[in-house]
C-alpha positions in Angstrom: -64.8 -40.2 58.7 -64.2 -36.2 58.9 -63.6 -36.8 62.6 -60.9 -39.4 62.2 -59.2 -37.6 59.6 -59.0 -34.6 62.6 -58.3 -36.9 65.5 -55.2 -38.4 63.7 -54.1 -34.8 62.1 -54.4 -33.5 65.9 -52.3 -36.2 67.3 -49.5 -35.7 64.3 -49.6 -32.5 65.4 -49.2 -33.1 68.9 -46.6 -35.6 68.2 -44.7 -33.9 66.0 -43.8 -30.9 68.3 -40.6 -30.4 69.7 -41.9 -31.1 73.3 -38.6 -30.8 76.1 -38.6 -32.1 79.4 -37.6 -30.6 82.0 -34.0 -28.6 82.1 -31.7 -26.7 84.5 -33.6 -23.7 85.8 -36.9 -25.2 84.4 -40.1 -25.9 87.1 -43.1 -27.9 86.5 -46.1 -28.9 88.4 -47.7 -32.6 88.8 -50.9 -34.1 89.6 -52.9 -37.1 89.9 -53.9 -40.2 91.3 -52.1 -43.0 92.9 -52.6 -47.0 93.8 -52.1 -47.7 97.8 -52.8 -51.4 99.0 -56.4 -50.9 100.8 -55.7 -47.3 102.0 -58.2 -46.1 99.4 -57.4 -43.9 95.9 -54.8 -40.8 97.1 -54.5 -37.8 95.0 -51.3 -36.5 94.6 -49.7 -32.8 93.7 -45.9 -31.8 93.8 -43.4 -29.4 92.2 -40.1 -30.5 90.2 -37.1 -27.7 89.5 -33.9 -28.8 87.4 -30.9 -27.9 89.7 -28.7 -29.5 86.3 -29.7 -30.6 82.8 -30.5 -34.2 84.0 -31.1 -33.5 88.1 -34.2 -32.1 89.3 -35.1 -31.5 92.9 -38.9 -31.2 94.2 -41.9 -31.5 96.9 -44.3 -33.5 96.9 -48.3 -34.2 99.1 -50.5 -36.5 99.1 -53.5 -37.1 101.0 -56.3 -40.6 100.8 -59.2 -41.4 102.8 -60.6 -44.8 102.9 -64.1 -45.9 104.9 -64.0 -49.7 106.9 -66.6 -51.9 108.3 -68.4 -49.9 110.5 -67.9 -46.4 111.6 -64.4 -46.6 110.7 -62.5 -44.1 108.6 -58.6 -44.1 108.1 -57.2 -41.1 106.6 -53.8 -40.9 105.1 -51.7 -38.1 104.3 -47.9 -37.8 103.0 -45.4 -34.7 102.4 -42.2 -35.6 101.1 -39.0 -34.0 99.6 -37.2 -35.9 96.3 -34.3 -35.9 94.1 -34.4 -37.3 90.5 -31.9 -38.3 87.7 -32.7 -38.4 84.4 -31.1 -40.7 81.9 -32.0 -39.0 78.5 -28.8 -37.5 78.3 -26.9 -40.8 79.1 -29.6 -43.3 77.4 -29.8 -40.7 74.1 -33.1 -40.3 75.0 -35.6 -38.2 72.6 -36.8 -35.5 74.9 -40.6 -35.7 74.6 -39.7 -39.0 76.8 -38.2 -38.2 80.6 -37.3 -41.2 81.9 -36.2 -41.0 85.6 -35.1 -42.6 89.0 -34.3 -41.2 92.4 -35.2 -40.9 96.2 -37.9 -39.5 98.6 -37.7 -38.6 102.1 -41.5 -38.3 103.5 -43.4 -37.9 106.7 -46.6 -40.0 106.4 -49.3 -39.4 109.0 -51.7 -42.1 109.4 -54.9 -42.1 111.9 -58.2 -43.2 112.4 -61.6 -41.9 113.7 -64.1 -44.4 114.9 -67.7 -43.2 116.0 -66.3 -39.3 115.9 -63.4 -40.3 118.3 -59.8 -40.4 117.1 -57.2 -43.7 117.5 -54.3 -45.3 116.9 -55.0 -48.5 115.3 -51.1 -49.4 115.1 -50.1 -48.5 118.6 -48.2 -45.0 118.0 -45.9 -47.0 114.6 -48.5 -45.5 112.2 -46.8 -42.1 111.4 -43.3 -41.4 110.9 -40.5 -40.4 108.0 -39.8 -43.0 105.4 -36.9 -43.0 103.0 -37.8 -44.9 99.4 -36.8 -45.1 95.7 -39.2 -44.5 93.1 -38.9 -44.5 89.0 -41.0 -42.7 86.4 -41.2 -41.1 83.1 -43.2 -38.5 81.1 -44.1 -38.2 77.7 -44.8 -34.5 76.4 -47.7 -33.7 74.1 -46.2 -30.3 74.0 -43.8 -28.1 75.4 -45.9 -27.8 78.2 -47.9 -31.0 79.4 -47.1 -34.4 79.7 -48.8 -37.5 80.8 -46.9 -39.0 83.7 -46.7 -42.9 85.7 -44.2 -43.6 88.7 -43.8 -46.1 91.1 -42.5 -46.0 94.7 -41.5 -42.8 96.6 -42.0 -43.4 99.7 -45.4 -41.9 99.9 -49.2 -43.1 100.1 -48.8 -43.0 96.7 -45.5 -45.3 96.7 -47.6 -48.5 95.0 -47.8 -46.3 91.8 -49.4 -43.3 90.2 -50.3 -41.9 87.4 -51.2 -37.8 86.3 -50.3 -34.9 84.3 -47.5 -32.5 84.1 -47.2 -28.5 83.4 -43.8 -27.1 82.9 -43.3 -23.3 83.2 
């Protein structure tokens, strides 16, 4: 019973912090994992800065590996520039919630290695720059770190993801 009592007390403290997403001038750091459609589970880190109160501007990587049938092994990596709006000002949003939308721009580099040989199992149309829209939001625990989901973005991580947050 003593550790209920402290669970809930620690998440009525957590909740009841005056957590901020983040702002003009502000920076914060993400990481995680991501869903991709048989290209096994990517890991994902990137960097966020608010250029306005509701616009931030970032970079983002992401890398997967995945094993096939055989001695077959695709590996998966993205690097990718984004812009985001956030509606909390415009929605009256409280603002332990971020709730955002915007646009990638990525290079995603696909290839393959079969019995310690490289290939090109799409004939030279696996790698290239992609252009996508994603959507997320946050919620802050603190000041300081947040839980976070998103989906699209252009990335290997564009069928969804899901981390953390640090803001500086």
């Amino acid at each position: 019973m003593k550790k209920k009592i402290f669970l809930l007390s620690l998440i009525s403290f957590f909740g009841s912090m005056n957590a901020q997403r983040v702002q003009k001038g502000d920076a914060q750091i993400n990481a995680g994992i991501g869903l991709a459609n048989g290209w096994g589970m990517p890991v994902y880190a990137g960097v966020d800065y608010g250029i306005h109160k509701d616009i931030t501007v970032g970079a983002e990587g992401s890398f997967a590996t995945e094993k096939y049938s055989g001695d077959v092994k695709g590996r998966w990596m993205s690097i990718g520039l984004n812009g985001n709006y956030h509606f909390n000002t415009l929605l009256k949003i409280p603002n332990k919630f971020d709730v955002y939308a915007g646009v990638t721009l990525a290079y995603n580099s696909f290839s393959y290695r079969y019995n310690g040989s490289d290939y090109d199992y799409f004939g030279g149309e696996s790698s290239g720059v992609g252009f996508a829209g994603q959507a997320g939001a946050r919620y802050y625990f603190t000041d300081h770190f947040a839980v976070n989901v998103e989906v699209g973005g252009g990335s290997i991580a564009s069928g969804g993801k899901a981390g953390i947050s640090y803001k500086f």
